[in-house]
C-alpha positions as CSV (number, residue, x, y, z in Angstrom):
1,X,0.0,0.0,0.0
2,X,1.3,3.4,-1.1
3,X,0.9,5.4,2.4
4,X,3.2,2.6,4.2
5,X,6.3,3.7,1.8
6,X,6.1,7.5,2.9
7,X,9.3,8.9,3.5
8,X,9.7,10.1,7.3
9,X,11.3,13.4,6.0
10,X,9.2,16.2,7.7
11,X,10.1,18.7,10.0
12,X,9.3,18.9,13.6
13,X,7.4,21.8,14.3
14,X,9.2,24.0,16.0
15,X,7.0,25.0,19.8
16,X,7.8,25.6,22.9
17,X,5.7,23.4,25.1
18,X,6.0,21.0,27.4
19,X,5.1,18.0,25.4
20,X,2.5,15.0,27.2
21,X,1.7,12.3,24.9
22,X,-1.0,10.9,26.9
23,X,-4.6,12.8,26.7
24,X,-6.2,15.3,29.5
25,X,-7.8,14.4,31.0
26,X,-10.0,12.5,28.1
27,X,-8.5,8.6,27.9
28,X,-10.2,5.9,25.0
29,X,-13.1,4.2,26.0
30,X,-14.1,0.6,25.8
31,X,-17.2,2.0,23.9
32,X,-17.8,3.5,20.6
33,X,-17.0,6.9,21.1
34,X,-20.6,9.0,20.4
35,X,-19.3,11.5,18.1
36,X,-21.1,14.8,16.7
37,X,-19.3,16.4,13.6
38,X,-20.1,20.1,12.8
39,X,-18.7,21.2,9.8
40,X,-18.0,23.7,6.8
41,X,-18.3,20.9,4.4
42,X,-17.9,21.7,0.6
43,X,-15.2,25.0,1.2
44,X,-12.4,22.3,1.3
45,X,-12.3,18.7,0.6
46,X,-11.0,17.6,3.4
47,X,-13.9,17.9,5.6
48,X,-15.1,14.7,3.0
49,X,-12.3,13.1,3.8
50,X,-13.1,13.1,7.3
51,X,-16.6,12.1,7.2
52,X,-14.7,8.9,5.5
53,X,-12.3,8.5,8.6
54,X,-15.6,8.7,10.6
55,X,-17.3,5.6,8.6
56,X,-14.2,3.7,8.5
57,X,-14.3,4.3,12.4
58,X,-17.3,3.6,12.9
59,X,-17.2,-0.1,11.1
60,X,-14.6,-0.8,13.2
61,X,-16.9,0.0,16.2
62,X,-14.7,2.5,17.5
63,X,-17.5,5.4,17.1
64,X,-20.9,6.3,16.6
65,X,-22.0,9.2,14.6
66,X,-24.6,10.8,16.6
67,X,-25.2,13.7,14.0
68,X,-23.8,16.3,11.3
69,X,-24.4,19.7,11.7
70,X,-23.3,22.1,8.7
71,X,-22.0,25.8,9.2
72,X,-21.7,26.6,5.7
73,X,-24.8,28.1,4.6
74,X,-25.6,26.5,1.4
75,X,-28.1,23.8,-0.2
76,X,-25.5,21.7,-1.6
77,X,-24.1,21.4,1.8
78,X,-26.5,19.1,3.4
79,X,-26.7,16.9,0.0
80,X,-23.2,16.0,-0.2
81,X,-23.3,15.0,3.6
82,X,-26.3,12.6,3.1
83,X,-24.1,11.4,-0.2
84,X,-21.5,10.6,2.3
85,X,-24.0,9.0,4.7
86,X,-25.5,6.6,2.2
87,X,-22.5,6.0,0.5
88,X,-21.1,4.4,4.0
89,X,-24.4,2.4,4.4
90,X,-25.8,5.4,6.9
91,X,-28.7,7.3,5.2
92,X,-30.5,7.9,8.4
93,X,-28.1,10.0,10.3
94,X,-29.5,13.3,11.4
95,X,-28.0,16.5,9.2
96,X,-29.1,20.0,11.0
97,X,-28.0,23.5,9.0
98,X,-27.3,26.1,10.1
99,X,-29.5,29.4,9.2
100,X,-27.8,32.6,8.1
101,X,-24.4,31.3,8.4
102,X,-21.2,32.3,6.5
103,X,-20.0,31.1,2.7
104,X,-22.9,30.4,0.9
105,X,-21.4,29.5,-2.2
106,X,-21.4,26.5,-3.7
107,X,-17.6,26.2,-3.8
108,X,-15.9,23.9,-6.7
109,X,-17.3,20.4,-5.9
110,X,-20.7,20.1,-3.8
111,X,-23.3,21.1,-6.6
112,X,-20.5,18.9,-9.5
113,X,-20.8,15.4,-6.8
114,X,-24.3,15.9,-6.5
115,X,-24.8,16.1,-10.2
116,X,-22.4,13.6,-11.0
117,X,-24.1,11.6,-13.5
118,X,-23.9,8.1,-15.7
119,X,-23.3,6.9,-19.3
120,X,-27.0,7.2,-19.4
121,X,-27.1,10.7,-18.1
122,X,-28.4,9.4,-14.5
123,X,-27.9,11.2,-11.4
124,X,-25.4,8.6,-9.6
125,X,-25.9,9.5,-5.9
126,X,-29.6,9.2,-5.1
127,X,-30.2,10.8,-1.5
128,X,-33.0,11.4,0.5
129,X,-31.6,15.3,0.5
130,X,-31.8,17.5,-2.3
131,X,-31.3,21.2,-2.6
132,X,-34.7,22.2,-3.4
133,X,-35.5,20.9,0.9
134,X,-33.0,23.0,2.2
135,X,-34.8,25.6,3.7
136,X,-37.0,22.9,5.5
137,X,-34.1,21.0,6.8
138,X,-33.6,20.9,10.8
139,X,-32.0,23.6,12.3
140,X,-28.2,22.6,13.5
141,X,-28.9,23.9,17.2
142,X,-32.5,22.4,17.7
143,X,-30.5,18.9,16.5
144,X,-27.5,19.6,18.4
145,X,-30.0,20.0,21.6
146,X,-32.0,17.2,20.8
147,X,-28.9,14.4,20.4
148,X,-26.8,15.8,23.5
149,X,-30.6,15.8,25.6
150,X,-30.7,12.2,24.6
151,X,-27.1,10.9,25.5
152,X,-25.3,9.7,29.0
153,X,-24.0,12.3,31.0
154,X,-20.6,13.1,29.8
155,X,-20.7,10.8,26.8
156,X,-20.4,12.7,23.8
157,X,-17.4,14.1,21.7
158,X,-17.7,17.1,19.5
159,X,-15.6,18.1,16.9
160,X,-15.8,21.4,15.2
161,X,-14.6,21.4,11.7
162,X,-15.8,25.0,10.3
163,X,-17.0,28.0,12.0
164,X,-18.0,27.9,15.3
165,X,-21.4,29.3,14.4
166,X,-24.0,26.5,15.3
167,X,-21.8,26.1,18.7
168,X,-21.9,29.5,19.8
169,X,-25.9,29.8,18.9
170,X,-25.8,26.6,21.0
171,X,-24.6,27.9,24.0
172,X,-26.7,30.8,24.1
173,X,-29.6,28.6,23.1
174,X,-32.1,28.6,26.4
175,X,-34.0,26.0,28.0
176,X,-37.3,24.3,26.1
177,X,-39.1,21.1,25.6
178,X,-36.3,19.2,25.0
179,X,-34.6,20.0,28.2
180,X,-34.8,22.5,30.7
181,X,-31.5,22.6,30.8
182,X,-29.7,25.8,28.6
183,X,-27.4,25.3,25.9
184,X,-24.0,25.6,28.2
185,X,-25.8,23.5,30.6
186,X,-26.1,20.6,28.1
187,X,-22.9,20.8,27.3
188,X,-21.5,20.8,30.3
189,X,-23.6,17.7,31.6
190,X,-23.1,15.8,28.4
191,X,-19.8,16.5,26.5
192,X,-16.5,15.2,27.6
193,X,-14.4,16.9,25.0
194,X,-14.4,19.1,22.1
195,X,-11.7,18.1,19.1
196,X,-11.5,21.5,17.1
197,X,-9.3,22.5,14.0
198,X,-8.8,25.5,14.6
199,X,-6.1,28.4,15.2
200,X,-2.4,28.3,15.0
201,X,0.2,27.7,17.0
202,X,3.5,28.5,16.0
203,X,5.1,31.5,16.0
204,X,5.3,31.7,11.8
205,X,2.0,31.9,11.9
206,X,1.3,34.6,15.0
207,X,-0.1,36.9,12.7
208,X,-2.1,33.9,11.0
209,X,-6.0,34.5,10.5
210,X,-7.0,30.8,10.5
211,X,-9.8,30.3,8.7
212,X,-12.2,28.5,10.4
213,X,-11.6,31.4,13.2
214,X,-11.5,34.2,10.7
215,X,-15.0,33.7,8.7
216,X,-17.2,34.0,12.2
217,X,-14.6,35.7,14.5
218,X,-17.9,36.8,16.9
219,X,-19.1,33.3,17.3
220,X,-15.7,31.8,17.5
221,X,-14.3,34.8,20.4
222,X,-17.9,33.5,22.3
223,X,-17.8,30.0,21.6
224,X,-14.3,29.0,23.1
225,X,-14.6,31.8,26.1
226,X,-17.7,30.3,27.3
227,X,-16.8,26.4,26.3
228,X,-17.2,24.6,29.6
229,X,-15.8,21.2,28.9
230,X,-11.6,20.8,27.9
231,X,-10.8,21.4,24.1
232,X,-8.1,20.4,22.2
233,X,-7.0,21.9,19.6
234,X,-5.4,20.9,15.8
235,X,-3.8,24.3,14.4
236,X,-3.5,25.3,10.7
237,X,0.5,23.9,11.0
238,X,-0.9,20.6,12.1
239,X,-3.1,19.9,8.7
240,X,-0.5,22.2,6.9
241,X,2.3,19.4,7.4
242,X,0.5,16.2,7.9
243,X,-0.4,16.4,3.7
244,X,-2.8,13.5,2.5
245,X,-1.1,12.1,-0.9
246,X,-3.0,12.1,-4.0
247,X,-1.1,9.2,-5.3
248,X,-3.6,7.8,-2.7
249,X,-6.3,9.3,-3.9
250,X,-5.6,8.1,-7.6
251,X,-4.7,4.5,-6.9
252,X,-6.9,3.2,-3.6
253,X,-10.5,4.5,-4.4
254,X,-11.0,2.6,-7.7
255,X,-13.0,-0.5,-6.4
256,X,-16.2,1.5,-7.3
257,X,-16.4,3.6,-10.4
258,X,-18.2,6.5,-8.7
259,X,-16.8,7.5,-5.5
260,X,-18.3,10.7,-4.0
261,X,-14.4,11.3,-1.9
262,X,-12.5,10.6,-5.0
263,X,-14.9,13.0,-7.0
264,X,-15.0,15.6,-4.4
265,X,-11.2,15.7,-4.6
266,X,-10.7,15.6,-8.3
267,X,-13.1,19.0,-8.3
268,X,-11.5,20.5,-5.5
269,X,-8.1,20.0,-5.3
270,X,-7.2,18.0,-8.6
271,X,-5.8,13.8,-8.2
272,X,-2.0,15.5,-8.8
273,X,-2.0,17.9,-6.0
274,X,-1.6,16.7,-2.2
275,X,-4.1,17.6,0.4
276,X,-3.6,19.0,3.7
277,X,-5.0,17.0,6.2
278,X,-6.4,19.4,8.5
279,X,-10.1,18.1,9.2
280,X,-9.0,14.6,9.4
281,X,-6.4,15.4,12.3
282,X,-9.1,16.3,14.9
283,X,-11.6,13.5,14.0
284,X,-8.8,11.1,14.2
285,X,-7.4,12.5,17.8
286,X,-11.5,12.6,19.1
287,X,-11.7,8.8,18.2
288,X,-8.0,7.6,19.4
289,X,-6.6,9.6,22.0
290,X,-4.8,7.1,23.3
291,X,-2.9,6.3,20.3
292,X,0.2,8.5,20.7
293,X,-0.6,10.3,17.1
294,X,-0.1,13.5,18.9
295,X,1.5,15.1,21.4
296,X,-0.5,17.9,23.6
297,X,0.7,20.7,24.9
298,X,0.7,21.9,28.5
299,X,-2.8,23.6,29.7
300,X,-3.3,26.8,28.4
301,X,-6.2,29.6,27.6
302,X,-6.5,30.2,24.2
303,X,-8.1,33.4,22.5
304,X,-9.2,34.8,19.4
305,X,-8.6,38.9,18.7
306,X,-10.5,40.9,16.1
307,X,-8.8,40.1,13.6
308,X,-8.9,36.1,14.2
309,X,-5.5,35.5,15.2
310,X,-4.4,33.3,17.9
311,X,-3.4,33.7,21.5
312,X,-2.7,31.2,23.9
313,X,-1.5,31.7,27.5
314,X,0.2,28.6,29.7
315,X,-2.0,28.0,32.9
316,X,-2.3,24.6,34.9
317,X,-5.8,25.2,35.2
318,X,-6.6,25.6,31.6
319,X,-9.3,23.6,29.9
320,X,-7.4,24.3,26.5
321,X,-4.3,22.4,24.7
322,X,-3.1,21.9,21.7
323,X,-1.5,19.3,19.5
324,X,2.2,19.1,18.1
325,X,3.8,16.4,16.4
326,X,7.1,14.7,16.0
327,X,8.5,13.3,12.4
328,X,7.4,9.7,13.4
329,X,3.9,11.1,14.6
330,X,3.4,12.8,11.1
331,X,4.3,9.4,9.3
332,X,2.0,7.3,11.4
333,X,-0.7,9.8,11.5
334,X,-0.5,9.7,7.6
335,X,-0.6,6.3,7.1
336,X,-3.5,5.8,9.4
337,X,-5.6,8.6,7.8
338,X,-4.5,6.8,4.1
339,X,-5.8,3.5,5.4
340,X,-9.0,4.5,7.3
341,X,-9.9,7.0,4.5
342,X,-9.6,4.7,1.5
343,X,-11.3,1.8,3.2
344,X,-14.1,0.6,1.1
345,X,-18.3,0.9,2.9
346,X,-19.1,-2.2,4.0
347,X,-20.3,-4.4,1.0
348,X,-18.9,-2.6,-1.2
């Protein structure tokens, strides 16, 4: 397999921390891991290619896709999410959008997957979401309320992918007939951790406007002030040197003729170029903590100014960290994300 013969040849980010391998204070679990993924999907591909890590996860029993909530604010959004979903054998997971959110164009590959179609001029991915039911699709906090109202205390995982949008709205979401209890309160009772790409961490990139942080700077300054359970984060330099190879891409998705992650890819990115794996870092770290993929920092406080840079201050009572990586972490975090990404759906 192509990902096993990667060269070890990367750099070790340069950051002064001192470095813990083992997780705070969130340790792997015996059970699947319930897992809620909120994401930009369709401004970069590798969002898709997390959702793939998810399934591949989830056959393995390791997780449990509660739901997918969407920050990007556009029809094709929630399409290519259920194309995802029922590609994997999992039509019937829950999709929530967000309303009057950020980036509401269609971007280079959501509407071109969705329209994707045969010799005989077919659509190829039939889905129980189209565009034209967008505006009647579930808003992402009532979901988000409902699934962590229905859960264990301090059972679930989130990971925020895009814009911290639908998780700020969250928090200030009050009490109602799915619980009393307000959005913060939920939270707090029912989420262990939050896995978040997001910032950066290195001085190269202190004057770095990440963009997950720098589309919705309000919700993001409000969301990870107020955020009352620990967060860990995966910085722009994470994704930026862990790069997913498109020889992968050209050589390990061909067992199907139509593959909505190969597709998405070849629109967005093109089956030459390399893809940073950004997305699939904190999906990967949310499911296997306890792998030694990544090295965390000390506890800190991290903040967002007005112009979405990134500021972290060291603090042993901090709820924050962040991840680094060695040269051997980058290699084995590669060729797990290769593996677990290219897996073919059950059946399939």
């Amino acid at each position: 397999m192509f990902c096993r013969t990667l060269a070890l040849g990367c750099c070790l980010l340069s950051v002064l921390v001192v470095a813990v391998i083992s997780p705070f204070p969130y340790v792997g679990a015996a059970e699947p891991v319930k897992l809620i993924f909120d994401t930009d999907i369709g401004n970069d591909i590798d969002d898709t290619l997390a959702m793939a890590v998810i399934h591949s996860l989830q056959n393995r029993n390791e997780c449990e896709l509660l739901a997918v909530t969407i920050t990007k604010d556009n029809p094709y959004a929630a399409p290519m999410v259920a194309i995802l979903n029922t590609f994997y054998g999992r039509p019937g997971i829950p999709i929530g959008i967000v309303k009057g959110g950020v980036t509401k164009e269609d971007g280079k590959y959501l509407a071109n997957v969705y329209n994707t179609a045969d010799d005989q001029g077919n659509r190829v991915f039939k889905t129980a979401v189209t565009p034209e039911m967008y505006a009647d699709l579930p808003d992402a906090v009532t979901l988000l309320r409902k699934m962590l109202a229905a859960q264990p205390d301090g059972s679930v995982v989130m990971v925020q992918v895009g814009f911290s949008t639908n998780f700020a709205r969250l928090l200030d979401s009050p009490g109602d007939n799915i619980s009393p209890l307000t959005g913060k309160e939920l939270v707090a009772r029912k989420v262990k951790l939050l896995s978040a790409m997001a910032g950066a961490f290195v001085d190269r990139l202190k004057e770095h406007r990440e963009y997950n942080i720098a589309m919705d700077i309000p919700s993001a300054q409000k969301m990870f002030a107020q955020w009352p359970t620990p967060v860990v984060f995966s910085g722009y330099e994470i994704g930026e040197t862990i790069q997913h190879p498109a020889q992968s891409m050209r050589n390990e998705y061909n067992y199907i003729k139509y593959h909505p992650v190969k597709l998405g890819y070849q629109f967005y990115r093109g089956l030459e170029n390399d893809q940073p794996a950004f997305d699939l870092t904190s999906v990967l770290y949310a499911v296997r903590p306890d792998r030694g993929y990544f090295t965390l920092s000390e506890p800190c406080d991290v903040t967002f100014d007005d112009q979405g840079r990134t500021h972290y201050q060291f603090n042993p009572n901090g709820k924050n960290r962040f991840m680094t990586v060695t040269p051997e972490q980058i290699a084995m975090v590669r060729e797990a994300l290769c593996q677990l990404c290219s897996e073919p759906p059950k059946g399939k």
